[in-house]
PyMOL CGO cylinders between C-alpha atoms (Angstrom):
from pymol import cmd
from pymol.cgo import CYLINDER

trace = [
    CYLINDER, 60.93, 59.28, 156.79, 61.68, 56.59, 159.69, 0.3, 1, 1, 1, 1, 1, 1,
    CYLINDER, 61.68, 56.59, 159.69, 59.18, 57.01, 162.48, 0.3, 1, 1, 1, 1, 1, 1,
    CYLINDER, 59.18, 57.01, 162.48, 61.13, 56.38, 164.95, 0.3, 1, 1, 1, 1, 1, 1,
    CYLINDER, 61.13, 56.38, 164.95, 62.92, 60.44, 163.30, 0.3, 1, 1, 1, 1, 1, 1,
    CYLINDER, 62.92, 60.44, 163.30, 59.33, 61.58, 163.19, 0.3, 1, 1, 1, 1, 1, 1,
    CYLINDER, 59.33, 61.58, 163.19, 58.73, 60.60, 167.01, 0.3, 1, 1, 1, 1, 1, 1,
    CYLINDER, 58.73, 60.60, 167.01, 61.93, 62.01, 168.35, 0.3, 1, 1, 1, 1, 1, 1,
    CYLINDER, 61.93, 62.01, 168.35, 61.60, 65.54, 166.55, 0.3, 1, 1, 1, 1, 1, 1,
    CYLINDER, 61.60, 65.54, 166.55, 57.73, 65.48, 167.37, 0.3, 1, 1, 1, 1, 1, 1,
    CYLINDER, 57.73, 65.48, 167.37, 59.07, 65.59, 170.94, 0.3, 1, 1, 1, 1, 1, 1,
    CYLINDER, 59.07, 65.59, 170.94, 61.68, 67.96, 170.60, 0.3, 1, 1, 1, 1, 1, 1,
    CYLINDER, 61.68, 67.96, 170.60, 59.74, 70.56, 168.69, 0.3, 1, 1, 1, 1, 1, 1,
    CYLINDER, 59.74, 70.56, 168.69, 56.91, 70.44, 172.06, 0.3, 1, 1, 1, 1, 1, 1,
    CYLINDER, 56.91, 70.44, 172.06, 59.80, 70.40, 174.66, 0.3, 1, 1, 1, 1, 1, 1,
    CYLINDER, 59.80, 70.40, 174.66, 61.53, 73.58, 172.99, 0.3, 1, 1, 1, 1, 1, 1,
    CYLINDER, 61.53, 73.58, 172.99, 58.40, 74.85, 171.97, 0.3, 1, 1, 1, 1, 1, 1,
    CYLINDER, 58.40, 74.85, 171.97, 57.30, 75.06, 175.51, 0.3, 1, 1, 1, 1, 1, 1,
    CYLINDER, 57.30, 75.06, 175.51, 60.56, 75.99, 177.25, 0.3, 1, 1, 1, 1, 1, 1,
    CYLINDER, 60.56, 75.99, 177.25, 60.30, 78.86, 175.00, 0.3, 1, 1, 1, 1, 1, 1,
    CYLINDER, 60.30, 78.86, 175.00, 57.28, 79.79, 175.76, 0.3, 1, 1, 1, 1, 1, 1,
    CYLINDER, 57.28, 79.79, 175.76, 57.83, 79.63, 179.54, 0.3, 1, 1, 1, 1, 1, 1,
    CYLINDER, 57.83, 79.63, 179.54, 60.54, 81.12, 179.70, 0.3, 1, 1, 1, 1, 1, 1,
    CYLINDER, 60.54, 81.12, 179.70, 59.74, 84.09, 177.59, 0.3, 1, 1, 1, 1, 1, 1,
    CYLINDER, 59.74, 84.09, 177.59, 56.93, 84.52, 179.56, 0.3, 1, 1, 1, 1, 1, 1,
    CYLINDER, 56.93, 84.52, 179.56, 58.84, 84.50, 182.67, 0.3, 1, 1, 1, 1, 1, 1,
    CYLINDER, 58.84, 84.50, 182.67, 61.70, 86.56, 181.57, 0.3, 1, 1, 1, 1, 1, 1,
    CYLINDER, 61.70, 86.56, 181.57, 59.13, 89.05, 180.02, 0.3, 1, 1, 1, 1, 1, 1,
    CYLINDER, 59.13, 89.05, 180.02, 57.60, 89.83, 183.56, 0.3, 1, 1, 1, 1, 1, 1,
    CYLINDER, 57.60, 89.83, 183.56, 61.14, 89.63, 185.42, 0.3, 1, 1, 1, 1, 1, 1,
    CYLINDER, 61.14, 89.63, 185.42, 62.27, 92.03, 182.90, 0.3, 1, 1, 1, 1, 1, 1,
    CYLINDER, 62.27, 92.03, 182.90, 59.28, 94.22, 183.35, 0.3, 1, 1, 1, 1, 1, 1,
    CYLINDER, 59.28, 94.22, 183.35, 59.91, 94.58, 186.97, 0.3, 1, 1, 1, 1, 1, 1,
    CYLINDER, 59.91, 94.58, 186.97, 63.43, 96.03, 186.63, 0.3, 1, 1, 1, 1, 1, 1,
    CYLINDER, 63.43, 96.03, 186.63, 62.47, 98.43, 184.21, 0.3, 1, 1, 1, 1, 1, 1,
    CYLINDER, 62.47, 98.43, 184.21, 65.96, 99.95, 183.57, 0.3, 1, 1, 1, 1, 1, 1,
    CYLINDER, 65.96, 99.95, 183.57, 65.39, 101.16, 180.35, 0.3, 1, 1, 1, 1, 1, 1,
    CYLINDER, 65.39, 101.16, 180.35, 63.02, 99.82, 177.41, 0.3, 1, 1, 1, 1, 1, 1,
    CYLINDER, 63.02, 99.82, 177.41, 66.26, 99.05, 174.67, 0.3, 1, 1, 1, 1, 1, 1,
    CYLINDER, 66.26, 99.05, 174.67, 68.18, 97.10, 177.67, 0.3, 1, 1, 1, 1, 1, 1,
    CYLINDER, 68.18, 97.10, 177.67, 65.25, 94.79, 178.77, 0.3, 1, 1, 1, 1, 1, 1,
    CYLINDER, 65.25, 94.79, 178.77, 64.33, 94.26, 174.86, 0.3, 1, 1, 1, 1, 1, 1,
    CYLINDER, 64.33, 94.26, 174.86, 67.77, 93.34, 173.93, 0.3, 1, 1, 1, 1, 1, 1,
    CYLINDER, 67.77, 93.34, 173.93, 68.27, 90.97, 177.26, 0.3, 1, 1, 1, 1, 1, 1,
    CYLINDER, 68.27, 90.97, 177.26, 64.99, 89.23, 176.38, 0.3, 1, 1, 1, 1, 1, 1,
    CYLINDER, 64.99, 89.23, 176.38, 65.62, 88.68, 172.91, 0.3, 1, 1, 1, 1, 1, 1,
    CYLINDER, 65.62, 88.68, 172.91, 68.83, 87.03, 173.97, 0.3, 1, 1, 1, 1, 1, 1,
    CYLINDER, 68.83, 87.03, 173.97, 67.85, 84.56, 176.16, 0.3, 1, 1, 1, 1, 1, 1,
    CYLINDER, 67.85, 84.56, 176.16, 64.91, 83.74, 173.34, 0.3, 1, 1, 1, 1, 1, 1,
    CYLINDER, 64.91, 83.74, 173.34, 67.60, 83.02, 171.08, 0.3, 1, 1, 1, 1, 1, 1,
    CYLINDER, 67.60, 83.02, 171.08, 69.68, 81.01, 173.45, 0.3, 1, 1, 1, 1, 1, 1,
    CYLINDER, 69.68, 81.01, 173.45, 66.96, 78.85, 174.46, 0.3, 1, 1, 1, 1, 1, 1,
    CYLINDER, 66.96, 78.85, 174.46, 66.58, 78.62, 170.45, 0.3, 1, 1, 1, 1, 1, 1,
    CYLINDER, 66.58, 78.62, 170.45, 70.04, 77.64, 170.23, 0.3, 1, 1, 1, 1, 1, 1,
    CYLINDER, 70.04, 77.64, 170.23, 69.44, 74.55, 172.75, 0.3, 1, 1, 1, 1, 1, 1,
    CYLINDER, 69.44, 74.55, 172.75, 66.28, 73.61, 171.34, 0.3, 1, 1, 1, 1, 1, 1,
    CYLINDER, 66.28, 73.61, 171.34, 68.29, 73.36, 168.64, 0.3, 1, 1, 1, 1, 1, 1,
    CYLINDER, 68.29, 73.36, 168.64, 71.31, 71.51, 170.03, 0.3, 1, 1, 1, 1, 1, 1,
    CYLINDER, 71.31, 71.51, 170.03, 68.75, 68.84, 171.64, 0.3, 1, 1, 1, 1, 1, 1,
    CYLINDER, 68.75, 68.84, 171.64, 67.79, 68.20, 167.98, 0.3, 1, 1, 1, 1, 1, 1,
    CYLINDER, 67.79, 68.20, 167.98, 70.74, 67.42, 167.02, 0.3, 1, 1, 1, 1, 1, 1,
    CYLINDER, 70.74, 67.42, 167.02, 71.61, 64.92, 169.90, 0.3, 1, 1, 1, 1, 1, 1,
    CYLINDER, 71.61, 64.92, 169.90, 68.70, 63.68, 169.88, 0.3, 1, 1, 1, 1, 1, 1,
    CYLINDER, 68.70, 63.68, 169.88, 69.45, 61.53, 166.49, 0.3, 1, 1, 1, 1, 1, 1,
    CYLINDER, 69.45, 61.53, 166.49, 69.58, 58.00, 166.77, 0.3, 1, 1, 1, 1, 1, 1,
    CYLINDER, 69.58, 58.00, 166.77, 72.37, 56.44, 166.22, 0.3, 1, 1, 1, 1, 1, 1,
]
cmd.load_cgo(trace, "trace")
């Protein structure tokens, strides 16, 4: 594998990694504080989780070089 690949998705995987984290975190206590109802805040959560996924994965893909 090129190690200039290997650098590049070693700092992808901690940038998503972390912007997951965070922001499940985050989204977790916001969503606790509403409190609406248990199924709404669960669903919401999970799907900002998977649209952070989604650009974690989309910043893999750009960041190829060229």
């Amino acid at each position: 594998m090129d190690p200039e690949f290997t650098k590049i998705l070693i700092r992808v995987t901690i940038v998503g990694g972390s912007m997951m984290l965070i922001g499940g975190t985050a989204l977790y206590f916001a969503l606790r504080a509403y409190r609406k109802g248990e199924f709404t805040a669960t669903v919401i959560l999970a799907a900002v989780i998977a649209f952070v996924l989604a650009c974690c994965v989309a910043l893999l893909l750009l960041s190829f070089p060229r």
